[in-house]
N, C-alpha and C positions, 0 to 999 in steps of 0.2 A: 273551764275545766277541760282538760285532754280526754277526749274520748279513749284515743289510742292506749292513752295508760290506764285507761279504767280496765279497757280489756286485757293487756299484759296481768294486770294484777286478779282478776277474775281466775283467768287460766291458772298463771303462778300456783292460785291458792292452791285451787281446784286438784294438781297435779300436787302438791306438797304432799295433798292431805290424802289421796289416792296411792301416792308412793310410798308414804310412811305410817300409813293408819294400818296394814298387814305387819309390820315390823310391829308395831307396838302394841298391837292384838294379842300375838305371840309373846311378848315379854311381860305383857300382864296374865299368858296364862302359867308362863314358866314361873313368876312369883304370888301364884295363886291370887289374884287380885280379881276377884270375880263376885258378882249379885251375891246380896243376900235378902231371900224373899222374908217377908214377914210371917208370923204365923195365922195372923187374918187373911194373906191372902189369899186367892183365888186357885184351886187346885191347879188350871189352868195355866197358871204362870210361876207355880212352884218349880218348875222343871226348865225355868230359866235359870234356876240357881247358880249354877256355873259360868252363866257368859260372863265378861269381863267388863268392869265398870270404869267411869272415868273418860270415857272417850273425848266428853267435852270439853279434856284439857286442851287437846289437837284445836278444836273450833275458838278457841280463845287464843290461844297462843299465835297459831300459825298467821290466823289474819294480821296481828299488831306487829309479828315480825315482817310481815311484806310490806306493810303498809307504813311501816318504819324506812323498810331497804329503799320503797321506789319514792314515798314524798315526806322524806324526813321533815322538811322545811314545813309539814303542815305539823308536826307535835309542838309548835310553838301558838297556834291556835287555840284558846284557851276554851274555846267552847267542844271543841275536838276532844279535847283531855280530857276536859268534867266528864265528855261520853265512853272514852275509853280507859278512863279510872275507872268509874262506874261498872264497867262489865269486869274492868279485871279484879277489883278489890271486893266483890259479891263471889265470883268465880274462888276467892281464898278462901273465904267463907264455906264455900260450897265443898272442898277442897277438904277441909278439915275436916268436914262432916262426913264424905267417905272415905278419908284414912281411919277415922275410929271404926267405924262400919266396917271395914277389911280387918285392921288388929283385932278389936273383938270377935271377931265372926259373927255380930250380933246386926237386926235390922234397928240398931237404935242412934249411935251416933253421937251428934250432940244434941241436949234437950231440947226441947222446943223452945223455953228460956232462956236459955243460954244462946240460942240462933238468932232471937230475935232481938235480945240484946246488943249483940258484934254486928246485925242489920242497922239498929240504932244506930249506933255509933260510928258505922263507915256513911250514914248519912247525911246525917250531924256533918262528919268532918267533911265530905262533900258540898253541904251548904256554904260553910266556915272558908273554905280554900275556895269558894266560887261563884260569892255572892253577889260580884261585881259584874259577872257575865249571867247570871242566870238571869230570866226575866222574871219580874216576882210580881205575877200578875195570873189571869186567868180569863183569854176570852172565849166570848161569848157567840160562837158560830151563828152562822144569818143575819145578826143585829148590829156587825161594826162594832159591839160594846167590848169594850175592854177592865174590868175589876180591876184595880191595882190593892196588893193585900198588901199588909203591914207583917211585920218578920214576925210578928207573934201567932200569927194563922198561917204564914204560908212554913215556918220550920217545919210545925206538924203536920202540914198536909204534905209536904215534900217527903219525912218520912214514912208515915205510913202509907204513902206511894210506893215508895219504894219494898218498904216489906210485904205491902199487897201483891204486886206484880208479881217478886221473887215466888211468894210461897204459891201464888195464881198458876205459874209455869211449871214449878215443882210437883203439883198437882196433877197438871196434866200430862207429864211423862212415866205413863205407865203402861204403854202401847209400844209393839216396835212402829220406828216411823212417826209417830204421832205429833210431840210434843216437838221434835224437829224440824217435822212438816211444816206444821200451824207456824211455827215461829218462822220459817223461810215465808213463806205466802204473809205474813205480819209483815214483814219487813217493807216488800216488794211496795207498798203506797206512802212506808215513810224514805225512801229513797226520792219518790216524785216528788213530794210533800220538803223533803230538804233542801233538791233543785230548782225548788218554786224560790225558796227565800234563802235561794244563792248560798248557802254552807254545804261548796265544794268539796271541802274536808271531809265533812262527814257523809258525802254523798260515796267517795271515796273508801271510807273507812265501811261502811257498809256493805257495798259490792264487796270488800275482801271476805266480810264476813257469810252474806251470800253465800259466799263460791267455798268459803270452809265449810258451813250446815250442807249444802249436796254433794260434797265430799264425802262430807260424814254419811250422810243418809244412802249411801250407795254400802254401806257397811253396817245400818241401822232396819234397814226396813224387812218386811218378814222374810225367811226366819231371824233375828237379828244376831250379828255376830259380837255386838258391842253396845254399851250402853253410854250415856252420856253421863250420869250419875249428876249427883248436886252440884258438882265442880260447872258443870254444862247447865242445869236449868235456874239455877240461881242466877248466874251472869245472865242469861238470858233476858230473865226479871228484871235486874237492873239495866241492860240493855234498852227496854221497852221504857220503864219509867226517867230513864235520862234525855231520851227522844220526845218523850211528850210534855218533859218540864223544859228543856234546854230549846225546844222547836215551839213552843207556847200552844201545845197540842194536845194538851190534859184531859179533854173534850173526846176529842177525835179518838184518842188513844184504847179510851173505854170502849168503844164500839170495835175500831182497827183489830183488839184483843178480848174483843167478844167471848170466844172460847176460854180462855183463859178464867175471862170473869164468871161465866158460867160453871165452871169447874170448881171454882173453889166457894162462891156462891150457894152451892149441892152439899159443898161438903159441912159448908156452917151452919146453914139450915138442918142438916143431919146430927150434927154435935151439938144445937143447942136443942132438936126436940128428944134426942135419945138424955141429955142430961136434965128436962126437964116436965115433959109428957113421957118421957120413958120409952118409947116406942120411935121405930123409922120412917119419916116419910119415904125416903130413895130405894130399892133394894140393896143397891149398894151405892158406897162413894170412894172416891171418885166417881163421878157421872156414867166415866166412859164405860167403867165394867161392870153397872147395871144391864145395861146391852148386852153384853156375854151372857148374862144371866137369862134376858130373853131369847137365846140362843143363836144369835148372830156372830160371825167369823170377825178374828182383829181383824181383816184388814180392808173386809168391808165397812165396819168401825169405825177404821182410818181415817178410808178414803171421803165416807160420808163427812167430818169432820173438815176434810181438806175441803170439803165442797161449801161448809158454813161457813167457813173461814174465808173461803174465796170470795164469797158474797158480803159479809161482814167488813173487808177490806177494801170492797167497791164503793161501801157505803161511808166508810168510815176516809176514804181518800176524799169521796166528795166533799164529807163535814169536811175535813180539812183545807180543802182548796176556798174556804168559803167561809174559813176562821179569821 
């Protein structure tokens, strides 16, 4: 692998998304393209109402066109694809869900049925177009042991991986900085984790993306000027579970995205005891803005988060080296 070009492509990103993330701020506020808080939420971030959503087209796009311009010859890679299908055909999903959100003026979107169905199905068609590269297996870190599963267990653990992650990361962008953060600092051990077992490509394809998320976050963090909207933490999701099925890191991954799994974790244990004891364990859910509620600032919030995640990461590199 070129060193040299990994860092052309870091910068590239870096500046794309620094140069054109102001331009496009400004043309989602000139066609009113902006948050809509819900009416559960928190007074506190009511008053984000107006910033402008969708950021996370820029972090999806920009990296696949760089990383297209400088190593075309890696989209022939088939294990490369499955990963950057992955984030882009989640990212449509995501996509859809905040054009209704913006035409309506509503925080509703598409159903939650109807989401997890089009999650389904770009799953599915992801196994279908990719089951000759993906590894259909699951090992077992510290023991050498490797499970080899039959298509009848691993279809459905592939997609509701997939759906897991997405709505895990969906979850956690509710913070300026947050959900951006955690997902760079994520990255950062499956980058080591893919140069151990030599998939150049995606070591490549990563750094672009990298260097898109601290683009973005130079434009995300408090007070934030932009949001990433579903378009942004849904690819995200699939981002994460394509790395941990295509990198045979299913293991590692859970831990890697710890935050993540916590997050959404809070929120199920919340929605099954409020629909069945009736009452809340959490003060609130998402996780993170129970802590407001104990009168703590976003962005000490944040950064506490960035700090679990930083740890979580260390740990979750080691499983991996060790899978």
């Amino acid at each position: 692998m070129n060193l040299t070009m990994c860092v052309i492509a870091f910068i590239l990103t870096l500046a794309l998304m620094i140069i054109i993330m102001p331009h496009f701020i400004s043309y989602l506020k000139k066609r009113n393209i902006s948050q809509v808080t819900s009416e559960y939420a928190l007074e506190e971030f009511k008053k984000k109402e107006k910033t402008p959503i969708m950021g996370g087209l820029l972090f999806v796009v920009i990296p696949i066109l760089v990383y297209i311009i400088l190593n075309f010859k890696g989209i022939s890679d088939p294990r490369l694809l499955f990963v950057l299908l992955s984030y882009l055909l989640l990212c449509s999903v995501g996509f859809i869900d905040d054009y209704l959100i913006i035409i309506s003026h509503k925080n509703d979107g598409l159903s939650p049925k109807t989401r997890l169905i089009m999650e389904f199905v770009y799953s599915l068609a992801l196994f279908i177009l990719f089951n000759r590269v993906i590894p259909i297996q699951v090992s077992i870190p510290f023991t050498g042991v490797t499970v080899r599963l039959s298509w009848i267990i691993f279809i459905p653990f592939m997609i509701l991986l997939y759906m897991a992650e997405a709505n895990a990361v969906n979850f956690t962008d509710g913070m300026d900085g947050l959900c951006a953060g955690v997902s760079f600092i994520a990255l950062l051990p499956f980058v080591v984790l893919a140069y151990v077992k030599n998939e150049y490509n995606i070591v490549f394809f990563l750094i672009c993306i990298l260097a898109g998320l601290l683009g973005y976050l130079k434009f995300n963090f408090h007070p934030a000027k932009i949001f990433m909207g579903d378009s942004g933490s849904l690819a995200l999701g699939a981002l994460f579970a394509s790395l941990g099925i295509i990198l045979d890191l299913t293991v590692a991954l859970f831990v890697i995205g710890g935050v993540f799994v916590a997050e959404m974790f809070c929120v199920c244990v919340q929605q099954i005891a409020v629909r069945t004891i009736h009452r809340r364990i959490f003060s609130y859910t998402p996780i993170h803005y129970a802590f407001v509620i104990k009168g703590h600032s976003e962005t000490k919030i944040v950064f506490a988060f960035y700090m679990v995640e930083a740890i979580l990461a260390l740990i979750g590199l080691f499983i991996g080296l060790n899978t």
